[in-house]
Structure formats: C-alpha cells, structure tokens
N, C-alpha and C positions, 0 to 999 in steps of 0.2 A: 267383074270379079268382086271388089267394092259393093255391088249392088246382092249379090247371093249371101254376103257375110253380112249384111245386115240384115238380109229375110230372116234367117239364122239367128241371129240374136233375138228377132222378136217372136221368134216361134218359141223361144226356148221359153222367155217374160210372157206368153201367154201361156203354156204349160206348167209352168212354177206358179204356181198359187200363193204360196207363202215361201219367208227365205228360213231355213235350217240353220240352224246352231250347233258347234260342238262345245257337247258339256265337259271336253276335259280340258278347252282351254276358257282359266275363269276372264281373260279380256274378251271374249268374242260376246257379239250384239244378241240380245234377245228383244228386239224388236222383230213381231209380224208384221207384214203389210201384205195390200193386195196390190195388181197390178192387170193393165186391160192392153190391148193392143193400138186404143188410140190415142196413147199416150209418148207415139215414139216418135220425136223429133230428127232432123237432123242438125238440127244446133248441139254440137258439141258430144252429141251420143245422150244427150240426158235426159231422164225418165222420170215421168209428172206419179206422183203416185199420194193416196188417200193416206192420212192416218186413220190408225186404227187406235192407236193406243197411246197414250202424253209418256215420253222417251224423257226418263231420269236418268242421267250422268253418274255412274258407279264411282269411290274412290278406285284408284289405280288403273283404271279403263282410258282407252284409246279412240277418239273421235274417227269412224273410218264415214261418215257422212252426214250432211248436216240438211233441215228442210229451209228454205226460205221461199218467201210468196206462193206455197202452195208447192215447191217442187222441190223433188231428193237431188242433193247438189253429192254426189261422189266424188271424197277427197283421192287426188293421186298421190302416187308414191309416199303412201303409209306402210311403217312398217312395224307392225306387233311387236311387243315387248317378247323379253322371251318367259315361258311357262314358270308361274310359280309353283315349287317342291313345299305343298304343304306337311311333310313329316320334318319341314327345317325352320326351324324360327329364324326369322331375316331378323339382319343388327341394321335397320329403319333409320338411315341418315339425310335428313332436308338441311335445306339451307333458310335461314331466320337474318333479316338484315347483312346478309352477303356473311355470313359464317354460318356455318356448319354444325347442325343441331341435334345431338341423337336424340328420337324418342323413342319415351319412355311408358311403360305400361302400367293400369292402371294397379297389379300387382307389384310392380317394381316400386311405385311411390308407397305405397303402403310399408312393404317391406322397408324401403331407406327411413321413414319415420321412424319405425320401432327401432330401427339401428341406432335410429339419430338420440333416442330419448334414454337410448342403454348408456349409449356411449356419454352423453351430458351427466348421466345419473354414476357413473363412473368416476367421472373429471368430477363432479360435486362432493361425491367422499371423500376422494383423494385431497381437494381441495379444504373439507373439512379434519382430515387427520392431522394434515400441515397446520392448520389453525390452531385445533385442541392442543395438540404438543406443544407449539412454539408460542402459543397465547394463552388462551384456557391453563392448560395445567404448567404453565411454569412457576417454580417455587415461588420467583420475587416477583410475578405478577399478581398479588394478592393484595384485598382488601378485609380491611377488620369491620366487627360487627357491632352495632349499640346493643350493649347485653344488659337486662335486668335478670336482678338478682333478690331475692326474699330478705328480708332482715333476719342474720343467724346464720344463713348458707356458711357454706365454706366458697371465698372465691376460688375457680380454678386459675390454676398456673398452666395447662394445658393450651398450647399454640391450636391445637385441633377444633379447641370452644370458639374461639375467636374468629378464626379467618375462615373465609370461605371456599378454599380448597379441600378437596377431598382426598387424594393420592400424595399423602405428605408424611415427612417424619417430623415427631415433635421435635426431635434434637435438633435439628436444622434451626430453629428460631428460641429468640431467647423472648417472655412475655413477663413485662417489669408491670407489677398490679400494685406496689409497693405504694400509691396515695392512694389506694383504698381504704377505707374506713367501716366498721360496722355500723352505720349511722343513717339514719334516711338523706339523699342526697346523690348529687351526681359528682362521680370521679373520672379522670383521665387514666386510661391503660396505654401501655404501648409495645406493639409488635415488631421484630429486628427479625432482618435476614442478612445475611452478610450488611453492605454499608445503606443496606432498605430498612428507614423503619416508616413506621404507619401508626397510626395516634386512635385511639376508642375511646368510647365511654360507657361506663358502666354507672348504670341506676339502682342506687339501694333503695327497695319500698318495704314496706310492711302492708300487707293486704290481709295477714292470717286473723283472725280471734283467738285471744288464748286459748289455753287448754288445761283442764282440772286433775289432778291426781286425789284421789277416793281414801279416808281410811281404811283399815283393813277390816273394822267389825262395824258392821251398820245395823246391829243387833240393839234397839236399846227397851227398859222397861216402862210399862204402862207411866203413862201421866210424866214424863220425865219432859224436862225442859230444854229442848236443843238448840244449837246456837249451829253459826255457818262453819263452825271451828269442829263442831262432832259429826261433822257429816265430810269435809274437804281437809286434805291433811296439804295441798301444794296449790298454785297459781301459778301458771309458767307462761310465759311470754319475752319477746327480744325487751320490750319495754318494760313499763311497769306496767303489772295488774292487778287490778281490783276485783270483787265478788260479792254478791250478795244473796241473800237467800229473799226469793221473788215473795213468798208467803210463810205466814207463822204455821209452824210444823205442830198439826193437833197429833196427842200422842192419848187422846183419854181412851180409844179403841185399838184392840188388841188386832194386828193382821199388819197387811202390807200397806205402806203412804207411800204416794209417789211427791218426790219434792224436787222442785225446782230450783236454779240458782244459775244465775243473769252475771256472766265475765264482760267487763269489759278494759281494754289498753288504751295506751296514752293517745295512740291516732283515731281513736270510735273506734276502733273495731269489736261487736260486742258478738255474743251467743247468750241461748239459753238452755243450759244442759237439765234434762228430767234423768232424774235417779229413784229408784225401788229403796226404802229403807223397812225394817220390821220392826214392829212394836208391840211385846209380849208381857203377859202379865203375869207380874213379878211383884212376890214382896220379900222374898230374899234373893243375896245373891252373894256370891263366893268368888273372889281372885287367887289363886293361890300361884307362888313362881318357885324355879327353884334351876340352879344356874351350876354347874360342877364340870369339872375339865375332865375330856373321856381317858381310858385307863392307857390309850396309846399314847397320848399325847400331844393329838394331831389336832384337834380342835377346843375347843371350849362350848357344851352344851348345852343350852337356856330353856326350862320348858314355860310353859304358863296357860292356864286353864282361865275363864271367865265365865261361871257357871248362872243359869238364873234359876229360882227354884218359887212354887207357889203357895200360897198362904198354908199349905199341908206340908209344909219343910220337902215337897215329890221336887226333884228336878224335872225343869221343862225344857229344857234344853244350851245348847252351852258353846263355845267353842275352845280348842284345844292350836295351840302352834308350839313350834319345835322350830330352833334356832341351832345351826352350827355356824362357827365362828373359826376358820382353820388359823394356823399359824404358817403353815408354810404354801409356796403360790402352788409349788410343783404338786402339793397333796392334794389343793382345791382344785385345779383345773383335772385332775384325776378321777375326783370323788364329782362334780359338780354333772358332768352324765350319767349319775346311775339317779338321779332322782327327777325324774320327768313331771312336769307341768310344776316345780318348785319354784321359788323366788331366788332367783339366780343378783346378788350384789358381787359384780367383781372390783370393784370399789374396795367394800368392807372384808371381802372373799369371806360372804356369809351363804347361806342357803336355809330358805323359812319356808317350812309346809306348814299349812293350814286344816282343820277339819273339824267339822260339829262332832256334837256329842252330846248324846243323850243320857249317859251314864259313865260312871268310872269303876272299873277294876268292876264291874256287874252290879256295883251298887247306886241307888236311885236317892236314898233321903241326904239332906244337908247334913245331919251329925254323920252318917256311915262314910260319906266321900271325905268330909272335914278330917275326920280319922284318920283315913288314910290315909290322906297328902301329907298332912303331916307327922304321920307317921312314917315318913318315903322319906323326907329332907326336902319338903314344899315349905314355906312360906305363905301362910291364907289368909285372911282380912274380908 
C-alpha cells in the first residue's frame, strides 16, 4: 500500500513541471522550479530539485521551504498568515527592545512635522504677547534717551521725546528739564513714573550758520558807495554774529551786481550768502512820506515813495510802500487776511505792501510828481 502511494506521488512530481502560485494570496511562493523522477529518495520523502531562480525573502512572507546542499528541505506544519484586506490600512505594531512600536508612514512623519512647527510657531507668539505686555510695553519698564538739542530749540517737556516706549500717555510721567540751559553744553533731565525715575542727558550744540535778513530796497543809484549796512538790515544767530561784505561792491554800471557776504558765529560756523542788488542811473531823486490816521480810526497810515529820476528830470523808476499800523488786536487779525503776500508784524500789528513804480498819479517828470505829493500832504526832500 506504502509502495502505490509513493509511485503516486512521483508521477504527480514528474507531471508538474513547475509549482503554481495563487495570486490572491500575497504570502504564497513565487518561485518556479523543475523537478525529474530521479530525484526521489526515500529518506524522509525529500525532493533534490535545480534552481532556477536566486529566491528573495519578501517583507511579511512566510518560509514554507528552504534549499541546503543542493536540496528542497519542506518545512512541516507551517501555517500561513491569514490574507491581507488591502482596501484596510493595518495599524503596523513590532516590537523595538521588548516594547511595542507603531509604525509610522513616510506621510505620517511629514504631516506630524508641519503639525509640530504650527504648533511651536503658536507657543512662540503666545510666548511673545506675554512678553510684550509684561515686559516690552510696561509703562515703568522704560528707559530715557541722550537727546541733542540745536542751540535756540525749545526743550520739550514731552515724556514721549524722551523715553522709549511707544503706547504711553504723557500724563502718566512727570519730565524735570529744569537744569537745562540755552548754552552749549551737556545737562541732566529726568523721567518719573510713579516711585521710577530714570536720569538723561541732553546736549546743547550749535551746528547752524547764521542767517541774514535783507533790506527792503536794494535799488541804489549809479556810482553810489555801499557799505554791508545798505545791503543787510539783521544778523541772527543763538550766538553772536558777525558779517561782512566778501568784495567792494562796483556801482559805476548801471544793471544788476551780484554781492556776496561771508556770516559767521562764535563757534565757526560760517556761510556765504550771494544776493542780486540793482544799480540804476540816477542824478536825481525824490523821497517823499506822508503819515495820517484813516477816517475810521482803526489804524494809522504811513505812505513813502523813493523815486529815481535821470539827468532829463524822466523818472526811471521808483518804489512805493504802504504801512498800516492798527490800534486794536481784534481789527488787525480781521483786516490782516484780506491782504495776501503782505508783510504781516503781529508784534507791531502792522501790515507793509510794497511795489515799484514807474510813474505817479500818470505823471513821469520830477517837478510834475514833486507837485503833487506835495500837494496830497507828502513830505519830499
């Protein structure tokens, strides 16, 4: 009986040429091999057989036979895993030094990064808003600043100039500048917050050059001899200052000279301003003024003419200004916008327009104008 069930098995191993695979289960062997009929021992039933192909070990596969010296050793009682359901993602747990390891997919680590860097970027604001409030912008956590200051400024009293918070009310701090001095030199300030104060220093310099104020006529006649006094009526500066005229001003041609003149204050600081003056040829020439308070009341009104005229008694031309002078503030700051591009003194609460002229009242010769300023209530010389 023993003897038919083994013919039987090897008729079957010479009829089977290769071994079959099912492709729906993914543990089963895809090795082929051949196999011949005198290869069938009776040691143990086992079967010598060729390779045909170098058998790579799959992950999750199942050893059902292994070769050594040349022969297929068929393991017993193996028993398959059971089928994987690929429409179901397996939650994939090994074991790593005797505990328990899920893994994770190369999508999962990605995703948990960008989680990780949301979530840090999160805790970092947050970390920084706690900061800014309780540090950053607290009122008494403030420091004051080394301020320079121009010689002439106004110092401020402003807590806001000083310190270097931004989200503050002035009133909250009180700012004593009170050993400052208008003077070149460095002072102590200091800033108070409740029982906080804080110590500064401020620097007075002087870095400016002065600055010139201009007469109002730079009109003068041929060959006339000018001095730094007919051309500049002020010198201003925090210090003292000086002036001078850079070159002697020729007046023997008639037309436009440009003249220079060199400021300088007590610390150097110097410039040198170019000014346009005119020099017109002239052998007479006529001032006439005449000064009378208006019929309202309101001001007092100054005229004055400075005429030049040429060796033909013709006038060549001239300038004319008009001075009002009010008495009350409420009339001048009333009256002082109806007269546009005028000389506004709210000092003097005056107002001076200015304007050439070539003639008066239509007449051109020195006896016809003379005539008739003075004959108006002028004053002429």
């Amino acid at each position: 009986m023993k003897k038919k069930e083994k013919e039987k098995k090897v008729k079957k191993v010479k009829n089977k040429k290769s071994s079959s695979v099912d492709i729906n289960n993914p543990q089963s062997a895809t090795q082929v091999v051949k196999s011949t009929t005198d290869n069938v021992y009776n040691n143990n039933e086992k079967i010598l057989i060729n390779e045909t192909k170098k058998i790579v070990a799959q992950k999750n596969t199942v050893i059902l036979a292994s070769i050594q010296d040349g022969q297929l050793n068929i393991r017993e009682g193996v028993v398959l895993p059971p089928p994987v359901d690929l429409t179901k993602k397996e939650n994939l747990v090994v074991k790593k030094g005797g505990k328990k390891v899920r893994v994770v997919t190369f999508r999962e680590r990605v995703t948990n990064f960008f989680l990780t860097i949301l979530l840090l970027c999160g805790l970092g604001g947050i970390g920084y808003g706690i900061y800014y409030f309780l540090y950053l912008n607290n009122p008494a956590n403030f420091y004051v600043k080394n301020v320079t200051l121009e010689l002439g400024e106004v110092v401020p009293e402003k807590a806001s100039y000083y310190i270097n918070l931004t989200d503050i009310s002035d009133m909250d701090y009180t700012v004593d500048v009170s050993k400052v001095e208008q003077k070149i030199g460095s002072y102590q300030y200091s800033v108070s917050y409740g029982r906080v104060t804080k110590y500064g220093t401020i620097n007075m310099v002087d870095t400016k050059y002065p600055t010139l104020v201009l007469n109002e006529v730079l009109e003068f006649p041929k060959d006339s001899i000018l001095t730094k006094e007919s051309i500049v009526k002020e010198c201003n500066d925090p210090s003292n200052c000086t002036y001078e005229l850079v070159d002697v001003i020729d007046t023997s041609t008639p037309g436009d000279v440009e003249v220079k003149i060199s400021v300088t204050d007590d610390l150097g600081n110097s410039n040198i301003y170019t000014e346009n003056i005119k020099i017109v040829d002239v052998t007479y020439s006529l001032t006439c003024t005449k000064s009378v308070v208006d019929g309202s009341l309101k001001f007092l009104n100054k005229e004055d003419y400075i005429l030049n005229f040429n060796s033909d008694k013709l006038i060549t031309g001239g300038n004319y200004t008009n001075t009002k002078t009010y008495y009350s503030p409420q009339v001048f700051n009333e009256e002082k916008n109806n007269y546009p591009g005028a000389q506004v003194n709210d000092e003097t609460m005056s107002i001076t327009t200015n304007s050439s002229v070539d003639s008066v009242n239509n007449e051109t010769s020195y006896d016809a104008i003379n005539s008739y300023l003075t004959g108006n209530g002028f004053t002429c010389s």
